[in-house]
C-alpha positions as CSV (number, residue, x, y, z in Angstrom):
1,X,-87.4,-89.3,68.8
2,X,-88.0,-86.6,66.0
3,X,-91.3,-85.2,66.9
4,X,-92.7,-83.7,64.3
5,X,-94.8,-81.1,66.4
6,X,-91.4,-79.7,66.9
7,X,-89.8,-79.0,63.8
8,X,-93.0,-77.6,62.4
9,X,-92.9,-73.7,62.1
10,X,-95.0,-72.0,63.8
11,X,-98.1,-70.5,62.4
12,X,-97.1,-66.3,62.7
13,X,-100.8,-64.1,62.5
14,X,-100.5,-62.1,58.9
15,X,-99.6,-58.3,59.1
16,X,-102.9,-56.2,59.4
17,X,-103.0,-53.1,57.2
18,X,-103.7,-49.9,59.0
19,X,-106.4,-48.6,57.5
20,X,-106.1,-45.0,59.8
21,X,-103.4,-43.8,56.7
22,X,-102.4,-40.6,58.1
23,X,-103.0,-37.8,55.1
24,X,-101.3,-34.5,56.0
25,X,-100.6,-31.7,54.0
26,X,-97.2,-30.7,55.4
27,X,-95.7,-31.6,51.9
28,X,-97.9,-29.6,50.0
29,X,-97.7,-26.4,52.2
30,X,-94.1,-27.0,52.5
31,X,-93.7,-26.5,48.6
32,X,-95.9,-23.7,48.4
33,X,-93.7,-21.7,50.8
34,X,-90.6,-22.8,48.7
35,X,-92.3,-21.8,45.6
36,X,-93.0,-18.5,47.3
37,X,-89.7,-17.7,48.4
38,X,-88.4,-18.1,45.2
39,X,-90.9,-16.3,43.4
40,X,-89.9,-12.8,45.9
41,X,-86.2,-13.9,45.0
42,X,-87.0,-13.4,41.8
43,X,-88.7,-10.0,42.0
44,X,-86.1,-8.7,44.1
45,X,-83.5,-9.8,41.6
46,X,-85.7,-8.5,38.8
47,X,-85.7,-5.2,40.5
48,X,-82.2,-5.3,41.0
49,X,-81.4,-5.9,37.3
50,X,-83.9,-3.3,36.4
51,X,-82.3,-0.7,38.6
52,X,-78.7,-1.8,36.9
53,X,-80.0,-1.5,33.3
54,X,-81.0,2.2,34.0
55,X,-77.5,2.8,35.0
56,X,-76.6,0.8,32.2
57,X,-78.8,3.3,29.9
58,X,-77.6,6.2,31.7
59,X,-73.7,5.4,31.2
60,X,-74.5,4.8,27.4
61,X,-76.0,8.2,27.4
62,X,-73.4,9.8,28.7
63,X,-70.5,8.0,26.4
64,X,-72.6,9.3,23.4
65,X,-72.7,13.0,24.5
66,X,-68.6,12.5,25.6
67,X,-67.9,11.2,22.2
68,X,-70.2,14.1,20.1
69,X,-68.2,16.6,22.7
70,X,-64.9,14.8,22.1
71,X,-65.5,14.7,17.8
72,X,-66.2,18.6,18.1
73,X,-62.9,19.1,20.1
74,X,-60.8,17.7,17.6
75,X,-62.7,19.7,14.5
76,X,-61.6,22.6,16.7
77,X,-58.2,21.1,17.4
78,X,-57.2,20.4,13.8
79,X,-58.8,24.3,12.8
80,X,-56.1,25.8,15.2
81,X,-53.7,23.0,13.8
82,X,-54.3,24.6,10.5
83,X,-54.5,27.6,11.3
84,X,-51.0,27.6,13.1
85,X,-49.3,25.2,10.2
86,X,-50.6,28.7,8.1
87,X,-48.7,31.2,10.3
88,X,-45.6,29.2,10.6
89,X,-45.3,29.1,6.6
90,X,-46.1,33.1,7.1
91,X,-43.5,33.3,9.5
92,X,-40.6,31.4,7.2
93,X,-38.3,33.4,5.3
94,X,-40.2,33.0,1.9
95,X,-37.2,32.0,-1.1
96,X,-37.0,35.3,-3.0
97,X,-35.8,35.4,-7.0
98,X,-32.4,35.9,-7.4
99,X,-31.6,39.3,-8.8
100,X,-30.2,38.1,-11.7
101,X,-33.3,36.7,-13.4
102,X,-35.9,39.0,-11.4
103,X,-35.9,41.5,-15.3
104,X,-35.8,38.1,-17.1
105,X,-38.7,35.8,-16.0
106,X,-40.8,34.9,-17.3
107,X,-38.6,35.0,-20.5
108,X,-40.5,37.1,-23.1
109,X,-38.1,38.1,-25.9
110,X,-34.7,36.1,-27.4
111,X,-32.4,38.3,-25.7
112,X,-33.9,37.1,-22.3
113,X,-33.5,33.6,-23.4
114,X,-30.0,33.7,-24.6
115,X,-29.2,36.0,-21.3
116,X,-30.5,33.3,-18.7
117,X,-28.9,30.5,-21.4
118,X,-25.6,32.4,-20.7
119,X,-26.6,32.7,-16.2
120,X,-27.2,28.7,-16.2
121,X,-24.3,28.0,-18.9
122,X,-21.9,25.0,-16.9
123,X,-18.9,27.4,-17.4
124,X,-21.1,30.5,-15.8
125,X,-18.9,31.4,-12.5
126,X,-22.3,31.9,-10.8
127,X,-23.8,28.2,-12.1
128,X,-24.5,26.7,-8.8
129,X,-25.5,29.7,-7.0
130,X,-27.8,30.9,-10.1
131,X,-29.4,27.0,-10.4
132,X,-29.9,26.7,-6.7
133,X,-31.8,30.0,-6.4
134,X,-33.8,29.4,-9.4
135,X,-34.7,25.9,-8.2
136,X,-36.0,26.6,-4.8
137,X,-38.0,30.0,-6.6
138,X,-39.6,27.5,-8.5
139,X,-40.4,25.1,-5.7
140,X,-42.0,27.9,-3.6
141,X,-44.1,28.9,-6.9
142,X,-45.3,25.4,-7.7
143,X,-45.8,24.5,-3.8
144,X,-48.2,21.3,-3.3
145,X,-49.1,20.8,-6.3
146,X,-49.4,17.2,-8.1
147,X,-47.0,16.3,-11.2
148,X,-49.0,17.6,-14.1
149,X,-50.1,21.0,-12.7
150,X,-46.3,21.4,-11.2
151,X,-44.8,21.1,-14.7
152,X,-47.6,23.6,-16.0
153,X,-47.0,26.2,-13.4
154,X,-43.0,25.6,-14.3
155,X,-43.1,26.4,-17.6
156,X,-45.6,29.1,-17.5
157,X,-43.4,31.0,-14.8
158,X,-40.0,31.1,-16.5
159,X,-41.0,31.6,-20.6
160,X,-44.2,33.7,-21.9
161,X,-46.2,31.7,-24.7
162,X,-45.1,34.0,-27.5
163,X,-41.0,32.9,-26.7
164,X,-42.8,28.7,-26.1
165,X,-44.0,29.5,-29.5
166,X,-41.2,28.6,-31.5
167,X,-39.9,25.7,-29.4
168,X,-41.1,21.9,-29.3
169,X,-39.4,19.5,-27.4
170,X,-37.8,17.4,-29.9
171,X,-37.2,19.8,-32.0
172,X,-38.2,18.7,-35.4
173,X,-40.0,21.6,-36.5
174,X,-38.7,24.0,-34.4
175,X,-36.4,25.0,-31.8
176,X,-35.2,22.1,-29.6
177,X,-36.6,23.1,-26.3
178,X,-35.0,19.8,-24.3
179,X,-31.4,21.5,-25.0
180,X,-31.9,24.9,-23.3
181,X,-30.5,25.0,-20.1
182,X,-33.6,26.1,-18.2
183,X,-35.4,23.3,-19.4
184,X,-32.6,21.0,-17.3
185,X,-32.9,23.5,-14.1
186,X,-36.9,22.7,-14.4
187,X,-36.0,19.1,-14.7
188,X,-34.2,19.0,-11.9
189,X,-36.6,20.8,-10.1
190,X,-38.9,18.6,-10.3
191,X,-37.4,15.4,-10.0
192,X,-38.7,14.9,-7.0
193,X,-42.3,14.1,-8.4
194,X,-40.8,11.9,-11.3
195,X,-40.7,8.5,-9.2
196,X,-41.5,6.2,-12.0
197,X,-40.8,5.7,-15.4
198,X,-44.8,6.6,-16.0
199,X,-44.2,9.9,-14.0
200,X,-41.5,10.5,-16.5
201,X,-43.3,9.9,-19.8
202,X,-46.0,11.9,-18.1
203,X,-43.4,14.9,-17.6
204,X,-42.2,14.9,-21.1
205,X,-46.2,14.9,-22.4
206,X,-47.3,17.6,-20.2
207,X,-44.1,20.0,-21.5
208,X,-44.7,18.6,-25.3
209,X,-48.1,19.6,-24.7
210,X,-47.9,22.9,-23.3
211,X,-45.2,23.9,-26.0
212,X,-47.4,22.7,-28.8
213,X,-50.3,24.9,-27.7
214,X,-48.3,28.2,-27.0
215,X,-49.8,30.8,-29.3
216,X,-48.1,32.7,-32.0
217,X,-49.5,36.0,-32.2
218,X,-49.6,38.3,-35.1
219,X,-49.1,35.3,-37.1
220,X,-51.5,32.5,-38.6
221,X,-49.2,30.1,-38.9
222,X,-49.2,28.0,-35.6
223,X,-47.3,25.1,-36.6
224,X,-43.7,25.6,-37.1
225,X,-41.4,28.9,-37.3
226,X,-39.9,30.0,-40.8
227,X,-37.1,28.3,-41.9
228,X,-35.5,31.6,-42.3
229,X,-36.5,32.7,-38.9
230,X,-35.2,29.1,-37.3
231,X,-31.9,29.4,-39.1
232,X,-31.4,33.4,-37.1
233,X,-32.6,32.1,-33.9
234,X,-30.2,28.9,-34.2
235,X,-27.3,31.2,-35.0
236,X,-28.0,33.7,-32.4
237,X,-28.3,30.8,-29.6
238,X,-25.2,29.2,-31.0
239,X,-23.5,32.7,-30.9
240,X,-24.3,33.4,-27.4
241,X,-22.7,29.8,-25.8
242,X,-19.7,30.0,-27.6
243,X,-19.1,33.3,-26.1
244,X,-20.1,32.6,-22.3
């Protein structure tokens, strides 16, 4: 038979709550030493990176007083640089003037210009030699200087202002100066600064220019020679190439 009794579970006493909760303070001392450990961690690193930056300082210090030391070396550097670029020119054989134009340049009467006409005539036996010298005399005059003042220094070195006086370049009211054979030697010369076609418009102004304000002395009239006087000075010129 099923009994009843049995099958009924038995009756288990409820769980009795401890009241006697055991409080420590193990977890709180145990952070505070962890906080604590850290907090030293932290001042030692702190004094390490302190002691770093110093050096850090200190490094920077001494890069600034290499580099102020380093800038004055190379002032002195380039002085001595200079200063031996300026013997070595000293010490090159400087281009003398050849001693057939040393009594004619600068060119200061007709008889000068027709005689240095006659040295740089194409059929002169002495053409290449005489344009050669003259070229690299004129290159050691004019030295470094830039297209305008090169030209100036040029013209100013192989004809006086009296002789420019009765030249322009076209020659409309004067003597053609563009035909004269040292006016192609001067050219040539400087070809070397005439790069573009501006640098050669600027070569042709800078002669027209200086030709047009050569002075005529003894003389009020500063615009064109005599007809008279233009007609002796053609003939003469003419005269002189057709007998080189």
């Amino acid at each position: 038979m099923w009994c009843a009794h049995t099958c009924t579970p038995r009756h288990q006493p409820p769980l009795q709550q401890s009241s006697n909760i055991n409080y420590t303070s193990e977890p709180e001392e145990t952070s505070l030493t962890e906080i604590s450990e850290i907090w030293q961690s932290f001042e030692s690193q702190k004094s390490k990176l302190e002691a770093i930056l110093g050096q850090v300082l200190m490094l920077n210090a001494t890069q600034a007083k290499m580099c102020t030391y380093l800038e004055t070396l190379n002032k002195k550097v380039n002085m001595v640089l200079e200063a031996d670029k300026r013997l070595r020119a000293l010490a090159f054989l400087q281009p003398k003037l050849s001693a057939a134009f040393i009594d004619l340049l600068p060119i200061s009467t007709m008889e000068d210009l027709s005689e240095v006409e006659r040295l740089l005539h194409p059929d002169s036996n002495d053409l290449m030699r005489n344009k050669e010298d003259l070229k690299s005399f004129l290159l050691f005059k004019i030295g470094n200087k830039h297209l305008n003042s090169a030209v100036r220094t040029a013209m100013s070195f192989v004809m006086t202002r009296t002789i420019a006086a009765n030249f322009s370049f076209k020659g409309k009211t004067k003597l053609k100066f563009s035909n004269l054979n040292i006016f192609k030697v001067i050219s040539d010369t400087l070809s070397g600064y005439i790069i573009t076609p501006e640098d050669e418009v600027s070569f042709t102004d800078v002669v027209q220019n200086w030709l047009k304000h050569a002075l005529i002395p003894k003389t009020k009239c500063n615009t064109a020679v005599p007809p008279q006087m233009k007609k002796i000075l053609s003939r003469k010129m003419t005269f002189v190439m057709n007998n080189t």
